[in-house]
Structure formats: C-alpha cells, structure tokens
N, CA, C and O of each residue as an XYZ file, in Angstrom:
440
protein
N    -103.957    -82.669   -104.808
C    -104.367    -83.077   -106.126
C    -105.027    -81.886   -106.826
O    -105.849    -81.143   -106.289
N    -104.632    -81.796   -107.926
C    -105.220    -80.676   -108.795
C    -106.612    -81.067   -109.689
O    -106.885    -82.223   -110.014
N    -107.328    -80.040   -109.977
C    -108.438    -80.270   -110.926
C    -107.810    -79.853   -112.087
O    -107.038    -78.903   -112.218
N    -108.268    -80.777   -113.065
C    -107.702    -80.554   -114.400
C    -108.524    -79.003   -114.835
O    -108.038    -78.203   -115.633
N    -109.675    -78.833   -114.214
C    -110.685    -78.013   -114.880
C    -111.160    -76.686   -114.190
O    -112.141    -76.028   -114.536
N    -110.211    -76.371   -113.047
C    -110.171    -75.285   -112.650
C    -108.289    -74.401   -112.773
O    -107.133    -74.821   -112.739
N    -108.919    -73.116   -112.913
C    -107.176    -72.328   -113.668
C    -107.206    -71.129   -112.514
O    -108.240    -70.519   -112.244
N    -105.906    -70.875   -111.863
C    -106.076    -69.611   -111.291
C    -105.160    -68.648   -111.737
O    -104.113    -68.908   -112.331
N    -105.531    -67.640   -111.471
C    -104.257    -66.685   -112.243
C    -103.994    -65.306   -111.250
O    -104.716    -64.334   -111.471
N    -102.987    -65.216   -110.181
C    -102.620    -64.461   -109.204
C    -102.438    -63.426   -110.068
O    -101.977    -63.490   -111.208
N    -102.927    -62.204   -109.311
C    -103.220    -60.815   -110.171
C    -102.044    -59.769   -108.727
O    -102.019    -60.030   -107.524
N    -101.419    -58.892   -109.293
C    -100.475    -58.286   -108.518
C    -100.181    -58.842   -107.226
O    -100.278    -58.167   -106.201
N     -99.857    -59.943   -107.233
C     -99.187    -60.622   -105.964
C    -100.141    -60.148   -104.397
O     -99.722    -59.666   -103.344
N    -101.027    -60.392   -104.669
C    -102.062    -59.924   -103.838
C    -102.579    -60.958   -102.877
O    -102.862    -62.022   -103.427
N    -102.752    -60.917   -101.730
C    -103.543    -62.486   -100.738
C    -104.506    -62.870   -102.138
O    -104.250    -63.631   -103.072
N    -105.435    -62.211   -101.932
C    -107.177    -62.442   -102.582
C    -106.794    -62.162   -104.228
O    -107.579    -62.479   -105.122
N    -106.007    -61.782   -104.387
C    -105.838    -61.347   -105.589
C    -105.921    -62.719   -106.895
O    -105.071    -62.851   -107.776
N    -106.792    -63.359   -106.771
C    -106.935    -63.848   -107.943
C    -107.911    -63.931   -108.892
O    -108.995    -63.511   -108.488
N    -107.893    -64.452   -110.365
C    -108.890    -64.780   -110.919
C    -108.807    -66.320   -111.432
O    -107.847    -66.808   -112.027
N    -110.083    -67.023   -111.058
C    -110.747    -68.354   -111.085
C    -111.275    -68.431   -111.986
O    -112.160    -67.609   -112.221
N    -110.918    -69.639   -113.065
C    -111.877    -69.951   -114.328
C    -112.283    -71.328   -114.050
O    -111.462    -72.026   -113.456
N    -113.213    -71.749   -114.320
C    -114.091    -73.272   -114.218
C    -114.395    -73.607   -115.355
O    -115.206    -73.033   -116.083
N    -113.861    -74.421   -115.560
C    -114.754    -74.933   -117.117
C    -115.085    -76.355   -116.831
O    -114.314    -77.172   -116.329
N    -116.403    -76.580   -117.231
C    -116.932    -77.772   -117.190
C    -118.225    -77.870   -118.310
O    -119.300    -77.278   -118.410
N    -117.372    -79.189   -119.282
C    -117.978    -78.994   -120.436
C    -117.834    -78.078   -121.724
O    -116.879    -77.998   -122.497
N    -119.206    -77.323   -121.742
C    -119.079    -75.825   -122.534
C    -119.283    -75.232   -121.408
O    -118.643    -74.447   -122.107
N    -119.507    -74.775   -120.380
C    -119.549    -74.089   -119.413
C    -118.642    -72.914   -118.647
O    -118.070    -73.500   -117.728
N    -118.385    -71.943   -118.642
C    -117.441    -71.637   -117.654
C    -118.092    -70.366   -116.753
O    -119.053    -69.638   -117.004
N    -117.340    -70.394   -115.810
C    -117.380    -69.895   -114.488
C    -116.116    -68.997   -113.848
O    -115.211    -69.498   -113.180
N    -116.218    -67.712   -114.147
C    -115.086    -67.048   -114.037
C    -115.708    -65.909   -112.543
O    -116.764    -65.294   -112.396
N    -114.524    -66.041   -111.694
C    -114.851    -65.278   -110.867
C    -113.307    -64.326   -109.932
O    -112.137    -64.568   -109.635
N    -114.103    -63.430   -109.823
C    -112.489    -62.576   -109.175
C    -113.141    -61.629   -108.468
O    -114.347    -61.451   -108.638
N    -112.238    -60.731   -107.372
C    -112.612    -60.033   -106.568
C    -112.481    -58.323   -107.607
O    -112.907    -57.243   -107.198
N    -112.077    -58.461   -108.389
C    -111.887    -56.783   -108.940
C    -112.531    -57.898   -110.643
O    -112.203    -58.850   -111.351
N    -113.591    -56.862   -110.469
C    -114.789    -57.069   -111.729
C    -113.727    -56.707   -113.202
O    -113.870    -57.177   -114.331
N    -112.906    -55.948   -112.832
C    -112.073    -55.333   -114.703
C    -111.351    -56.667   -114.736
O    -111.460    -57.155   -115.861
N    -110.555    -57.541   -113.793
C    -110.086    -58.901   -114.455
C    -110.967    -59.798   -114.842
O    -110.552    -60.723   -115.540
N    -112.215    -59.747   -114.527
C    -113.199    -60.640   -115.238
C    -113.257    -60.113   -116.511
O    -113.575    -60.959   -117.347
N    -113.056    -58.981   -116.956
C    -113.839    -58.668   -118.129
C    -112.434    -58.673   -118.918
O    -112.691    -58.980   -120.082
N    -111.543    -58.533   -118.813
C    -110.059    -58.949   -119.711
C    -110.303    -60.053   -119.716
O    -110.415    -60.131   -120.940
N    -110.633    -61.744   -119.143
C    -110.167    -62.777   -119.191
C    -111.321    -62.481   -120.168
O    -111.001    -62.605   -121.351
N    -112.710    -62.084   -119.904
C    -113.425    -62.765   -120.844
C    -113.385    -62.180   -122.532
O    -114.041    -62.700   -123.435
N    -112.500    -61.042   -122.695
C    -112.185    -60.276   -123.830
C    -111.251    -61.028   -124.362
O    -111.407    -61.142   -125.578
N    -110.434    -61.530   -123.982
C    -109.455    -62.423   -124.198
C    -109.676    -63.835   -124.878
O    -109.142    -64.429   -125.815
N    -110.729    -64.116   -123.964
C    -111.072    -65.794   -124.254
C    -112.291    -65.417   -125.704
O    -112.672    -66.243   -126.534
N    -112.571    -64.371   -125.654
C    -113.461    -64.138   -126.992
C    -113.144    -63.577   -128.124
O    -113.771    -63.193   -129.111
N    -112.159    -63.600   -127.827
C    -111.059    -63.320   -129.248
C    -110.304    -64.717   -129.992
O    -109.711    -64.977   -131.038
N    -110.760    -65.452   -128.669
C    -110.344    -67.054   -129.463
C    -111.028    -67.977   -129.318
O    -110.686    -69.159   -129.339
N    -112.467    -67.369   -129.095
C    -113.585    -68.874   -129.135
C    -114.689    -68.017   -128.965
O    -114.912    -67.024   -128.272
N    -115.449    -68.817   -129.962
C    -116.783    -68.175   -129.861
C    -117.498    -68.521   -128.571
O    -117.654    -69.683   -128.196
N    -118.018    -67.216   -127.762
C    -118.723    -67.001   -126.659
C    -120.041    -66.225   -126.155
O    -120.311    -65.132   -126.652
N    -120.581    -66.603   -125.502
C    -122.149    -66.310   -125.288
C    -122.069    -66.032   -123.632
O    -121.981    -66.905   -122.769
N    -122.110    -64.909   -123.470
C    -122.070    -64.556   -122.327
C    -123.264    -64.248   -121.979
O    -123.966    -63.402   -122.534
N    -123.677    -65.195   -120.657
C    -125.033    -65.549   -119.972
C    -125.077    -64.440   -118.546
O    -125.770    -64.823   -117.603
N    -124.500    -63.379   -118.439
C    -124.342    -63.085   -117.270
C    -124.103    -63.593   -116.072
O    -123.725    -64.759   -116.187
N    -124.169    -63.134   -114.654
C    -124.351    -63.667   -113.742
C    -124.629    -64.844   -113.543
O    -125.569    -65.296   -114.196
N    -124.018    -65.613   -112.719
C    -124.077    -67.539   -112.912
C    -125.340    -67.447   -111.898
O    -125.202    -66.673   -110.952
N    -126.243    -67.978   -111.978
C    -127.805    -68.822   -110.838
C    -127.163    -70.093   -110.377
O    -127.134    -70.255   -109.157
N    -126.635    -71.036   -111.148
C    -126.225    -72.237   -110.889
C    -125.407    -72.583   -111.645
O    -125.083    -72.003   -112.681
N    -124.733    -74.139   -110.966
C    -123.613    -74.352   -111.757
C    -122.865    -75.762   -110.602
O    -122.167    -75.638   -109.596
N    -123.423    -77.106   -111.344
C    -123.493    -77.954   -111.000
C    -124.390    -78.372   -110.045
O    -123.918    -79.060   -109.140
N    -125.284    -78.187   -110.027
C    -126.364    -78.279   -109.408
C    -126.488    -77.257   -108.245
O    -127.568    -77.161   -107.664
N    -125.548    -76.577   -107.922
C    -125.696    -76.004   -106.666
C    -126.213    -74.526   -106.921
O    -125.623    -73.897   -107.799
N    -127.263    -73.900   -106.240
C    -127.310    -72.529   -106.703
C    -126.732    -71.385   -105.870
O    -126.546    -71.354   -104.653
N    -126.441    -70.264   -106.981
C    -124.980    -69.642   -106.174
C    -125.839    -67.960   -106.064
O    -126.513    -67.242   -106.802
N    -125.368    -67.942   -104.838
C    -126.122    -66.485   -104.267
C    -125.593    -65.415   -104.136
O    -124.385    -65.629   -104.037
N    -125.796    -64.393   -104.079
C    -124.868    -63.143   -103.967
C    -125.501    -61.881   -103.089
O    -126.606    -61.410   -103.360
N    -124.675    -61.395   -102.015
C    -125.518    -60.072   -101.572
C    -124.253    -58.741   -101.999
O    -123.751    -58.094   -101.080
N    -123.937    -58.525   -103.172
C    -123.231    -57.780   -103.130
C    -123.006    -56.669   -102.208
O    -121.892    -56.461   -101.728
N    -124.311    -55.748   -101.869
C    -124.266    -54.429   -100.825
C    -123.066    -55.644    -99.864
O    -121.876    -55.554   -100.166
N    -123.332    -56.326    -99.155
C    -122.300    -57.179    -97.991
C    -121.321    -57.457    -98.809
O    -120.452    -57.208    -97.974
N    -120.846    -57.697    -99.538
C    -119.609    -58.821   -100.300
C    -119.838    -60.172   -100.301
O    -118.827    -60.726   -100.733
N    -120.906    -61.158    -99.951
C    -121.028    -61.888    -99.517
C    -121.240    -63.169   -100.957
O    -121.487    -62.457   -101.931
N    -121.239    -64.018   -101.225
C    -121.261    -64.962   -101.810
C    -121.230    -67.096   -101.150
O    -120.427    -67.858   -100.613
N    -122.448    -67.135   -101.602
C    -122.938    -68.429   -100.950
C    -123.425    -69.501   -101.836
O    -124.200    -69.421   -102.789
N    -122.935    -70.327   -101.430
C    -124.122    -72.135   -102.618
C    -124.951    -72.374   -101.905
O    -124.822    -72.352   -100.681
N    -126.140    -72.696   -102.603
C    -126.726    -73.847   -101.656
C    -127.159    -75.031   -102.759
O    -126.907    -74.944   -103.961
N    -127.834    -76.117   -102.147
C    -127.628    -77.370   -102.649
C    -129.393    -78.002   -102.302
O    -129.766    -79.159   -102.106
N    -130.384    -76.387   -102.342
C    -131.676    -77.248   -101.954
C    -132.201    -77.688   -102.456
O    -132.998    -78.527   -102.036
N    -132.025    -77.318   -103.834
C    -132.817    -78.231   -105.167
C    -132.645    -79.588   -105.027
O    -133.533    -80.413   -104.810
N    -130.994    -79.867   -105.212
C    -130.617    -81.370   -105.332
C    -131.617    -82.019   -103.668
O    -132.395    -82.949   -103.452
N    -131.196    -81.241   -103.087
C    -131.771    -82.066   -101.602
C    -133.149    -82.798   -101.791
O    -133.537    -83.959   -101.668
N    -133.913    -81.178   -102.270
C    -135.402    -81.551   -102.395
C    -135.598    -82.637   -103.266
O    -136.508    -83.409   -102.963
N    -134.695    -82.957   -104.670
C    -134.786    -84.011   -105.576
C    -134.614    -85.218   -104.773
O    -135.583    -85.971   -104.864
N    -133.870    -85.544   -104.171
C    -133.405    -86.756   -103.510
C    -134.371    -87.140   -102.372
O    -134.496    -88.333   -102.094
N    -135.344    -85.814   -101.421
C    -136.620    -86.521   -101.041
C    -137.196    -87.067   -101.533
O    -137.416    -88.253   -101.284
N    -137.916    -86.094   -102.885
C    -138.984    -86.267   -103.733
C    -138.653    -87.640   -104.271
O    -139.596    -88.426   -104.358
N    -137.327    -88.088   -104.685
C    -136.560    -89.861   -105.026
C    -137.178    -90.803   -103.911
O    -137.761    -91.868   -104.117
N    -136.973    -90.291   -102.880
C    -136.924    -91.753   -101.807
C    -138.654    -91.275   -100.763
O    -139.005    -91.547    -99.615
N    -139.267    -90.555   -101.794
C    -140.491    -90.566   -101.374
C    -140.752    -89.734    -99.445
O    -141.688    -90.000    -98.691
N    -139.698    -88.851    -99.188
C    -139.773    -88.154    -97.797
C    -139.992    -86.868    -97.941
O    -139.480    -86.133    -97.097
N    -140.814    -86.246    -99.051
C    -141.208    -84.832    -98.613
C    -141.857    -84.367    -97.217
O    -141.675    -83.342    -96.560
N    -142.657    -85.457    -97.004
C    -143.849    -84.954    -95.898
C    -142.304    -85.483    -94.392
O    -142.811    -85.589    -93.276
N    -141.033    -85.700    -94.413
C    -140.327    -86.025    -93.225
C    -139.890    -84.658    -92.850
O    -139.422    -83.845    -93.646
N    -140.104    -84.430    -91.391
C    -139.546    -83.404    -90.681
C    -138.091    -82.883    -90.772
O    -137.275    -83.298    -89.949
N    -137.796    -82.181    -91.528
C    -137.032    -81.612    -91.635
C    -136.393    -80.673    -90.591
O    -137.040    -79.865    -89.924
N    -134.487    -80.937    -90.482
C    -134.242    -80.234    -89.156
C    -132.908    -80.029    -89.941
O    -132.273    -80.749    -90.713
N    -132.633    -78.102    -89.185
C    -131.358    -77.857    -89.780
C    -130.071    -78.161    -88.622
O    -130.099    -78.573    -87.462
N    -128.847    -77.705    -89.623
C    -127.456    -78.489    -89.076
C    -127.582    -77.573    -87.593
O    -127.941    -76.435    -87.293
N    -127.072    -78.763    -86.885
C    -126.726    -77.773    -85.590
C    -126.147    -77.012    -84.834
O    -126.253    -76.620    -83.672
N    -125.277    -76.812    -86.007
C    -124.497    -75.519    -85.970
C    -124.325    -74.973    -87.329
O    -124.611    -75.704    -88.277
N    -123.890    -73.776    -87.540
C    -124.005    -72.906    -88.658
C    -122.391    -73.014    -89.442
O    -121.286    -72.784    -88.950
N    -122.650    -73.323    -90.419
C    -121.004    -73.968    -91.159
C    -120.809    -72.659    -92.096
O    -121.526    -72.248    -93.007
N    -119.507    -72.103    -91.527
C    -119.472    -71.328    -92.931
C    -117.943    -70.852    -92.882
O    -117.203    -71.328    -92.021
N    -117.577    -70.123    -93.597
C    -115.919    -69.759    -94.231
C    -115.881    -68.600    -94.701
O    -116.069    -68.267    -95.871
N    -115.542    -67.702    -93.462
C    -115.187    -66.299    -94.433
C    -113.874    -65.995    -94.391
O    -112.995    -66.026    -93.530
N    -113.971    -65.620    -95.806
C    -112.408    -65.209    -96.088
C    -112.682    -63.626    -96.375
O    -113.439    -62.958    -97.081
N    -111.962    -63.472    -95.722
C    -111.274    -61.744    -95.919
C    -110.189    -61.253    -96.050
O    -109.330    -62.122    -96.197
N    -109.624    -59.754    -96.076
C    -108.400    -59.651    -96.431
C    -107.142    -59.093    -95.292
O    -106.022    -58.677    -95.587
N    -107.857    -59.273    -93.683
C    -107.333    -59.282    -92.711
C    -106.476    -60.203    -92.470
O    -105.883    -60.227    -91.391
C-alpha cells in the first residue's frame, strides 16, 4: 500500500540513490543522501510555491529526529510522546526499563 503523502525520486539508478519528500499538511520533509538533490528539489518547489525554509527538521510528527553526521547516522525517537502518555495516565514516578534488546536498521551501501 502506498502513502498518498510520501514521493520518491531514484537519482542515477543508484541502490541509496534517492530523494524522499513528505508532505504532511503545510509541512515537508525532504531528505536524500547527496545534499545538491535536496537543494534542486527545494529550488524547484520554490519556484512554484511560496516557501519558508526552516532548516534542519528537530521533529516531525511527534517524533524527534537526530543526526550524528561526523558517523552518517540518523535516528527518531518518540520520548516526548512517551513521557506525555505517562504524565496522561499519571506514571511518571513508574520504573522505567529499556527494550531488551537493541532494535535498529542499518542501511548501507554494501
């Protein structure tokens, strides 16, 4: 099943080679592994809609999005919402314990 609200656009027939646009709302979320296709899509898209470029995304649907560039690395996390949903059902002061194993997905170009 497709999202109506995410677009990809394969850049020289490349594995990784794409660029990702998100739009949700007025919102968007453009991301790619070579920084000059970000900046064409967004030259592009501002030649036909007025745009306000916020830099670097912090968040974006509640989740906040991390970056260690020196590594390549890029991560969400979701502690805000978490902490909201204690602070809801009244369990700040509950012992908190992490997953018991470490979940994660790296993609590379091996």
């Amino acid at each position: 099943m497709e999202d109506p609200y995410v677009y990809l656009k394969r850049v020289n027939n490349e594995i990784f080679g794409l660029v990702i646009l998100i739009l949700y709302v007025d919102d968007i979320l453009i991301a790619a592994k070579d920084q000059s296709e970000v900046e064409k899509l967004k030259a592009h898209l501002s030649a036909e809609f007025s745009m306000k470029d916020l830099c670097p995304a912090k968040n974006i649907l509640g989740m906040e999005i991390h970056r260690d560039v020196k590594d390549g690395k890029l991560w969400l996390t979701q502690e805000k919402y978490a902490r909201k949903v204690l602070e809801r059902f009244n369990m700040l002061d509950t012992k908190l314990v992490g997953p018991l194993w470490r979940i994660t997905s790296n993609i590379n170009s091996q």
